[in-house]
N, C-alpha and C positions, 0 to 999 in steps of 0.2 A: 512481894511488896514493891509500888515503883520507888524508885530512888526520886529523889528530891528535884533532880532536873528534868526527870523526867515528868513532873506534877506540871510544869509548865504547859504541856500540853491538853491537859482537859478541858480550859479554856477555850482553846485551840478548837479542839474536837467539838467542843459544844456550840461553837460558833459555826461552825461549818456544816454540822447534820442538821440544825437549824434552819438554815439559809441553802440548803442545794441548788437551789435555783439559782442567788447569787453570785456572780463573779467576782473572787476577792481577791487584790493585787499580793502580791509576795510582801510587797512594803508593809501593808495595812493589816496581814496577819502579824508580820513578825515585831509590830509597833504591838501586837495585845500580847507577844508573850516579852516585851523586853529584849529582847537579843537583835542584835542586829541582822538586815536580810539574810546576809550570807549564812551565818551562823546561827539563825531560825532555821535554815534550809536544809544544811549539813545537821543539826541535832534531828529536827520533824523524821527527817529521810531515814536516820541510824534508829531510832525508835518504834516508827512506824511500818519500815521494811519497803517505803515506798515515797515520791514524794507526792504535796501534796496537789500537784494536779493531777497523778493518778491516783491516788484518794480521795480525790473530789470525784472525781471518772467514775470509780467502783462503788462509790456511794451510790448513786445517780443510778446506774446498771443495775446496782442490784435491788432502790426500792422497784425501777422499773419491771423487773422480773415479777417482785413479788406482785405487782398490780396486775400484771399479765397471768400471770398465775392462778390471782383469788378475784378477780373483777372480770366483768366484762366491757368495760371502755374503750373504746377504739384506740389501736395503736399510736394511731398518728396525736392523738390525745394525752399520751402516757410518753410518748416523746418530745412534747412539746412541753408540759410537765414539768418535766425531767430537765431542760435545757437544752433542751438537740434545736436546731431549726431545721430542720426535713425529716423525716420518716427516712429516707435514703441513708443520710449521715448517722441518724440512731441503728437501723439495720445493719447499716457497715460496722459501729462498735460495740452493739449486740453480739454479731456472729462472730466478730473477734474475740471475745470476752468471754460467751458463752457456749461456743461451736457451735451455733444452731441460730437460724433466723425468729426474731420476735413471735411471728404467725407460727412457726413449728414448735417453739418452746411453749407457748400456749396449748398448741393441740395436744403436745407429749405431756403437761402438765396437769392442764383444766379438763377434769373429767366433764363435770356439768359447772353450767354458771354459777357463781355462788352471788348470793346478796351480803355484803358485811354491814348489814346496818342490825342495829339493835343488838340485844341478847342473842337471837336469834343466830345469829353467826358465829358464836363459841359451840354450835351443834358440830361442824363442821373439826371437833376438837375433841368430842367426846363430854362434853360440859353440857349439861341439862339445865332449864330455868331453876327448878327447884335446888341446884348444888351450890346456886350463888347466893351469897349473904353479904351486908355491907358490916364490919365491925371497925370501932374504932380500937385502934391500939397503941400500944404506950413507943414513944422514942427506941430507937435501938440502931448498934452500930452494923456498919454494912462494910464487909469483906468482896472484894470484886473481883472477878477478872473479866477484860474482856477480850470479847471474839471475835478475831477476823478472820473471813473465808465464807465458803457459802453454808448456805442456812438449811441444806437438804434433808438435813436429818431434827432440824427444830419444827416445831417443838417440842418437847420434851426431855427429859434426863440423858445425859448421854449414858450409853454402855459402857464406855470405857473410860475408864476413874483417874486415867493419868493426866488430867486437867487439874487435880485437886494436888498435885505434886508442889508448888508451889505455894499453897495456902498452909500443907506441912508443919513449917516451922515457924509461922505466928500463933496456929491454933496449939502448939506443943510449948510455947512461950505462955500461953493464958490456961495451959494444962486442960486445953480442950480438945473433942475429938471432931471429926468431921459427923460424925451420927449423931451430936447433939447439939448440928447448928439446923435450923428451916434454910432451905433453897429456895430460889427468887430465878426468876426467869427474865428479864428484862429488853424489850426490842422492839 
């Protein structure tokens, strides 16, 4: 569960995967969580494990992979995007970031072109037209964590269940089990 100081940050984060393209001053983030510069920078940094110009960075990188990955838009396109101003500048933090140039990471990725429009591109997941249905359902509380790192093995359920290590001892607090909550995939 986060701690209390730690809640200041989703704000934070929602403002920022929002706006990628945006450049936002150090000032003007740490004016929405209340804390002063400094001490917006030093908390963000101890929480997030990074700060938040390379968190803005890694956002950036990584919706660009995924467009490289399931689209076919020209690079120079997906790094313009993204906030790069040159193809050159995006290449250079591409192949730092990911050991591999945009046009290789595409080829080693994208089998064939995919279209993502419509129903039509949950094929691409194993999802058929006929497996979706729209229902309406009732309010319900939402237990989270989230993820950082890459997204190689999403989507899907992970294998290995020691993510749910911390969720332990809220669901043993409401005498609940992890088997008899619904899982949400969320990105």
């Amino acid at each position: 569960m986060p701690s209390k100081k730690e809640s200041f940050l989703y704000p934070i984060w929602e403002k920022l995967e929002a706006n990628l393209s945006k450049e936002f001053a150090l000032n003007e983030l740490a004016f929405f969580s209340t804390y002063s510069p400094w001490h917006f920078h030093r908390l963000f940094s101890q929480f997030q494990s990074e700060n938040v110009k390379d968190y803005v960075r890694r956002l950036r990188l990584e919706k660009a992979a995924f467009e490289i990955k399931t689209t076919s838009y020209p690079i120079l396109e997906i790094a313009l995007e993204t906030g790069y101003t040159s193809q050159e500048a995006f290449t250079k933090a591409f192949r730092k970031t990911l050991g591999m140039t945009p046009a290789a990471y595409r080829k080693k990725f994208q089998t064939k072109q995919r279209n993502l429009g419509g129903l039509e591109s949950l094929k691409m997941f194993g999802i058929e037209r006929e497996d979706i249905c729209i229902k309406k359902i009732s309010s319900f509380h939402l237990l989270y964590k989230r993820h950082i790192g890459p997204y190689e093995e999403m989507p899907g359920f992970p294998k290995d269940l020691t993510f749910l290590k911390p969720f332990e001892p809220y669901l043993a607090k409401y005498n609940q089990t992890c088997t008899d909550q619904k899982w949400i995939g969320i990105s």
